[in-house]
Residue frames relative to the residue before (quaternion, step in Angstrom):
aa qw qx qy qz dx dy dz
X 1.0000 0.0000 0.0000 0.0000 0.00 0.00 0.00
X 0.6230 -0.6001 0.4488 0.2243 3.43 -1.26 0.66
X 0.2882 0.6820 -0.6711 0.0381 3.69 -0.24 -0.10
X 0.1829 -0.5766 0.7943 0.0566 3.23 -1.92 1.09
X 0.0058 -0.7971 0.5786 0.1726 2.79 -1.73 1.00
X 0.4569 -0.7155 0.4321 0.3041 3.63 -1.17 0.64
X 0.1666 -0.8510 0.4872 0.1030 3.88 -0.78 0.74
X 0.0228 -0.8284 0.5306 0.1779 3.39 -0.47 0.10
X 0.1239 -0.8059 0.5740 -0.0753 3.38 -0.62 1.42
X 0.3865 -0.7898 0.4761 -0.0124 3.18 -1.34 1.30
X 0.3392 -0.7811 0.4991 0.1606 3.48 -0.04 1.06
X 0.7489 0.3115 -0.4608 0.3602 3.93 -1.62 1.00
X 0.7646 -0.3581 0.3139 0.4342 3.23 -1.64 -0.92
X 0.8095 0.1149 0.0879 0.5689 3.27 0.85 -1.19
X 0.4330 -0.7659 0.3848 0.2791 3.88 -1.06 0.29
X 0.0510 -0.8526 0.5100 0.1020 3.74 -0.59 1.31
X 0.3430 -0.6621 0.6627 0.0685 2.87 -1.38 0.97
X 0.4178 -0.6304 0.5713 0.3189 3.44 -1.57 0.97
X 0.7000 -0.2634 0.3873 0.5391 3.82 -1.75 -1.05
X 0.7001 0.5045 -0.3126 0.3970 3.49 0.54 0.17
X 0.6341 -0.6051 0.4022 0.2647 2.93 1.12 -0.66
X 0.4852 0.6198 -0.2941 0.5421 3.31 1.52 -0.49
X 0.4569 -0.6038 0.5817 0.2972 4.03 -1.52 0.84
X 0.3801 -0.7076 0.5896 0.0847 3.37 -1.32 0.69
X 0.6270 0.6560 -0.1744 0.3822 2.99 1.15 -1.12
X 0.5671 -0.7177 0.3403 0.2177 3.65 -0.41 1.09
X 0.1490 0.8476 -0.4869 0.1490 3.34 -0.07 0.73
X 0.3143 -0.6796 0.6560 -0.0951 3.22 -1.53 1.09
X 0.3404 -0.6847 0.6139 0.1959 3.68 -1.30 1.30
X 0.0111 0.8234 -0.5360 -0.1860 3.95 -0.95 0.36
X 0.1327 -0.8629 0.4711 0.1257 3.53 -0.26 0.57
X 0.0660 -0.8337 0.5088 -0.2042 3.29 -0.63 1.33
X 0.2644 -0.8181 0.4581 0.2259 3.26 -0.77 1.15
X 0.5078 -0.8045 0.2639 0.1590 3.16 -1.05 0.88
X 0.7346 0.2359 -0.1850 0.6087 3.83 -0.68 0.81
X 0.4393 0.6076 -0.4819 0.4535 3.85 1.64 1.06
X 0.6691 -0.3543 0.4449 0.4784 3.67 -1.29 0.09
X 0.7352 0.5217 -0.2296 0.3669 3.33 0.73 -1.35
X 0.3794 0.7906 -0.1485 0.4572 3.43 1.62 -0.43
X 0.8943 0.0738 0.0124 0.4412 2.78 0.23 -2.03
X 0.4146 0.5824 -0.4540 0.5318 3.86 1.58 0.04
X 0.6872 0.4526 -0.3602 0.4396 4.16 0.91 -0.23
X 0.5668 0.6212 -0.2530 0.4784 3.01 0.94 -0.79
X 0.8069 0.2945 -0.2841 0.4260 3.55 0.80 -1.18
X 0.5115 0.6644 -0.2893 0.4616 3.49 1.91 -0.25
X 0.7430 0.5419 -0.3556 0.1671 3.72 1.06 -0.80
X 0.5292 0.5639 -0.4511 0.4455 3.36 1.25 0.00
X 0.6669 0.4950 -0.3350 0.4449 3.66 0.55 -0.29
X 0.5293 0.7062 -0.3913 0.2610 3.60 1.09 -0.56
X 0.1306 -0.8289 0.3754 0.3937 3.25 1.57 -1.52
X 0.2435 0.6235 -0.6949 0.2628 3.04 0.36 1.91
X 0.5793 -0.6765 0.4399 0.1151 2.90 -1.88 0.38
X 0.6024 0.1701 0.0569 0.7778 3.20 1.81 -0.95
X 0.1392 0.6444 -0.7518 0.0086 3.69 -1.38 0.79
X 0.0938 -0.7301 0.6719 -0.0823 3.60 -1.13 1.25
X 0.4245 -0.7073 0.5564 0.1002 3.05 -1.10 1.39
X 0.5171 -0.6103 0.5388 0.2643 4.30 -0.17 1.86
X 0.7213 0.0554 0.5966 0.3475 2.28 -1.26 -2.27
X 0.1537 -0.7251 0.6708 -0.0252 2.83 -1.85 0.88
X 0.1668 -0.8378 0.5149 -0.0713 3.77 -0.38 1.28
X 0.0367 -0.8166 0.5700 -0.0830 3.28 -0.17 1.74
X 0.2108 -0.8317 0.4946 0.1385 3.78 -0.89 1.02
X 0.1250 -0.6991 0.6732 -0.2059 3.06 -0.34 1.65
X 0.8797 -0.1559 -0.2372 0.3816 3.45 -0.98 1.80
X 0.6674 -0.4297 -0.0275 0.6076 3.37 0.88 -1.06
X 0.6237 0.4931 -0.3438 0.4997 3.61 1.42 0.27
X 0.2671 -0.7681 0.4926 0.3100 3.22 -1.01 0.78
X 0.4423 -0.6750 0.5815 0.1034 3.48 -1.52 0.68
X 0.6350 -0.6471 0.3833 0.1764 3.28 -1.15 0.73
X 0.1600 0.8729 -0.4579 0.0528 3.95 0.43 0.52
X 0.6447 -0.6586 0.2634 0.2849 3.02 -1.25 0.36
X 0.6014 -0.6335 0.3979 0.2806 3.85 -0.33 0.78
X 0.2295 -0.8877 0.3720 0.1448 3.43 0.04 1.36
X 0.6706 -0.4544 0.3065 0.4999 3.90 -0.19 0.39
X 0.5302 0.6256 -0.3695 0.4369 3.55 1.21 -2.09
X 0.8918 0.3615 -0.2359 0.1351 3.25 -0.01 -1.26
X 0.6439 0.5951 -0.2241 0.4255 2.91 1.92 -0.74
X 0.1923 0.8440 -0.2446 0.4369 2.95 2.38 0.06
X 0.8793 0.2949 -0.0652 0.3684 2.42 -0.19 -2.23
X 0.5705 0.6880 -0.2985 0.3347 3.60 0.97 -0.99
X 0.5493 0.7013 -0.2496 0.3797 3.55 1.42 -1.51
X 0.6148 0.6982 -0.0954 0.3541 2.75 1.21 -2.22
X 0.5451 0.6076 -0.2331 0.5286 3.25 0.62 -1.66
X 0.8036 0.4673 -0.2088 0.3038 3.23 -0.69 -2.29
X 0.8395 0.3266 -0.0175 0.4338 3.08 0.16 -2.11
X 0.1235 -0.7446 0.5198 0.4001 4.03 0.93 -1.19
X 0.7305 -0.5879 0.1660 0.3051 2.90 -1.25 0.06
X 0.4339 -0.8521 0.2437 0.1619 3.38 -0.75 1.27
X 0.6244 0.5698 -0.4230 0.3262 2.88 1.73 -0.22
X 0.4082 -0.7463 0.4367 0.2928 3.08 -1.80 0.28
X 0.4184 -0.7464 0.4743 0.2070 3.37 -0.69 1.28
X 0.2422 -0.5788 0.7470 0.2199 4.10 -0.69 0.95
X 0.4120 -0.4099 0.7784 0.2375 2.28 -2.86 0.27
X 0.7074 -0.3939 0.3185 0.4929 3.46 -1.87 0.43
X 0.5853 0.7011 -0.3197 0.2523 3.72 0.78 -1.04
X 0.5262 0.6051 -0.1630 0.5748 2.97 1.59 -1.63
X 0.8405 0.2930 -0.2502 0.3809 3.41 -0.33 -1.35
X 0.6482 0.5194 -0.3405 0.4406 3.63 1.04 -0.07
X 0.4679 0.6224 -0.3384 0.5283 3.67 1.60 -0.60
X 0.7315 0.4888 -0.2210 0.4209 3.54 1.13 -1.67
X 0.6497 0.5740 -0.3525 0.3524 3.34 1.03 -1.03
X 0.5280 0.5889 -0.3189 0.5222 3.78 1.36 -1.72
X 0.7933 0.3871 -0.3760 0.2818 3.66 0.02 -0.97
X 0.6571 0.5781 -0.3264 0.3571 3.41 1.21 -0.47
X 0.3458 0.6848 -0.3554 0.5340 3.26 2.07 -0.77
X 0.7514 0.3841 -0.3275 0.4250 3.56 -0.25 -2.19
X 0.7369 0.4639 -0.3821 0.3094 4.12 0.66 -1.12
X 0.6710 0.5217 -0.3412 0.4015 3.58 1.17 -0.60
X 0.6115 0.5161 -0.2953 0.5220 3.49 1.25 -0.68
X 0.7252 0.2604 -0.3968 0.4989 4.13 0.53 0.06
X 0.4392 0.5581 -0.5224 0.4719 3.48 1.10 0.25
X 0.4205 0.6947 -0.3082 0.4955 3.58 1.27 -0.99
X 0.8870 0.2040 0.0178 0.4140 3.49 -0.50 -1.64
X 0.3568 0.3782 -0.5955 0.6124 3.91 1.29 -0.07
X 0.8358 0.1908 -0.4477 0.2540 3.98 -1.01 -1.00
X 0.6642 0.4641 -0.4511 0.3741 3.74 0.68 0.09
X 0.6691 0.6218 -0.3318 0.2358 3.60 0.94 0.28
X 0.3333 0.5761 -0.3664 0.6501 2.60 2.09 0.83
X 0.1194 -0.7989 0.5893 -0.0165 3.54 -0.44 1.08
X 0.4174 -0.7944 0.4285 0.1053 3.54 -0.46 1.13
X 0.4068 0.7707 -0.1916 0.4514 2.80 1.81 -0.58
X 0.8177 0.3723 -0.0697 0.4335 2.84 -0.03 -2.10
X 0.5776 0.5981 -0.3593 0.4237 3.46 1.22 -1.02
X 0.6997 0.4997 -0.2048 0.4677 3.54 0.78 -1.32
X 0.6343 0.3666 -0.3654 0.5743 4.10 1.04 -0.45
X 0.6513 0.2907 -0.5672 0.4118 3.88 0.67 0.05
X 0.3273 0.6560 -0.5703 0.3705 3.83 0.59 -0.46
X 0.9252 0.1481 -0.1675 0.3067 3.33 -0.64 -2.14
X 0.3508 0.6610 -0.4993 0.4368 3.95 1.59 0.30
X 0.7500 0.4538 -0.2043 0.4358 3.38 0.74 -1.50
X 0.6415 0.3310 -0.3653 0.5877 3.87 0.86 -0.14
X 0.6688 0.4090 -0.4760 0.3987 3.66 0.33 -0.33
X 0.6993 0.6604 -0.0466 0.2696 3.52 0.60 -1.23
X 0.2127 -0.8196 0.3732 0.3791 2.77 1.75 -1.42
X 0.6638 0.4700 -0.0794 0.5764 3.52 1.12 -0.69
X 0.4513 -0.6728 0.5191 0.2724 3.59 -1.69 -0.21
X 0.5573 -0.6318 0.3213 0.4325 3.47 -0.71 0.48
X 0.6152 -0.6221 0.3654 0.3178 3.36 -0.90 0.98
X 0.4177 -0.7901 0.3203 0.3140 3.55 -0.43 1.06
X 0.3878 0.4894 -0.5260 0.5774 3.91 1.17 0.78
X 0.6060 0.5676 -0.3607 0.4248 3.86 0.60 -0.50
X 0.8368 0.4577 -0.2027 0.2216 3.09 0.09 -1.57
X 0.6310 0.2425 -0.5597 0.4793 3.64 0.32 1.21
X 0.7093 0.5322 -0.3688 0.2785 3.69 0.47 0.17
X 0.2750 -0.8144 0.4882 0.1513 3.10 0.01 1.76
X 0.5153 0.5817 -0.5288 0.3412 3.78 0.50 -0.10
X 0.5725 0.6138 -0.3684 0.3997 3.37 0.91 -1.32
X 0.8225 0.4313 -0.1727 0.3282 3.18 -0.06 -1.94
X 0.5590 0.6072 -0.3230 0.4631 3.64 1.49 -0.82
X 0.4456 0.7685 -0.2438 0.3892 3.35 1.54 -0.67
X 0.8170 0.1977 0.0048 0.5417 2.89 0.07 -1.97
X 0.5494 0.6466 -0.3706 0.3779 3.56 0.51 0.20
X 0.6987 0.3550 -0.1049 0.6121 3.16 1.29 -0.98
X 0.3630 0.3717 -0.5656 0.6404 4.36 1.25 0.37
């Protein structure tokens, strides 16, 4: 099936808007059939054109002999970005992706040792200090399980 689509492309560097709110910027509707030569030779032309903004209308699908009005698949608004903007992702070297890989390691391994640095232990020898004793461990005391293992056991 045929489908034509309709663009609307914005001419300069950047988009102005008056006190209202309304674009200033010169613009122009282009209609192009899709998945044609003609298609893709625009497409490879639209970043050079110097627009600023390219938005994807409408989409015209021929279905018996009139075309009809359909909705604007993602693909295309995809593909159009692409064009406009290129491509944004950013491609690593091996170096990179190995830097990235170690750091998740180093982040998963102090997640590791933050939950073990809570000692269940120790928690449980200030408890039975604090019920024998009457009091809390002094606060020069209170990571040294030798101490407390001490006085627990006089």
């Amino acid at each position: 099936m045929k489908k034509v689509v309709h663009l609307r492309v914005f001419k300069g560097k950047k988009i102005l808007k008056d006190e209202n709110g309304k674009v200033e910027n010169e613009n122009n509707k282009v209609s192009l059939t899709y998945e044609t030569l003609e298609w893709r030779n625009y497409l490879k032309r639209l970043i050079a054109n110097g627009f600023c903004k390219v938005e994807v209308e409408k989409l015209f699908e021929l279905k018996g002999e009139k075309y009809v009005e359909c909705e604007v698949p993602k693909k295309i608004k995809d593909e159009v970005l692409l064009a406009h903007k290129g491509d944004q992702t950013v491609k690593l070297t091996p170096e990179q992706k190995e830097i990235a890989e170690l750091k998740a390691q180093m982040a998963e391994l102090l997640a590791i040792s933050k939950k073990g640095d809570v000692d269940e232990d120790l928690e449980d020898l200030k408890v039975e200090y604090k019920k024998q004793e009457g009091k809390d461990v002094p606060n020069n005391k209170k990571n040294d399980k030798e101490w407390i293992k001490s006085k627990l056991t006089k």
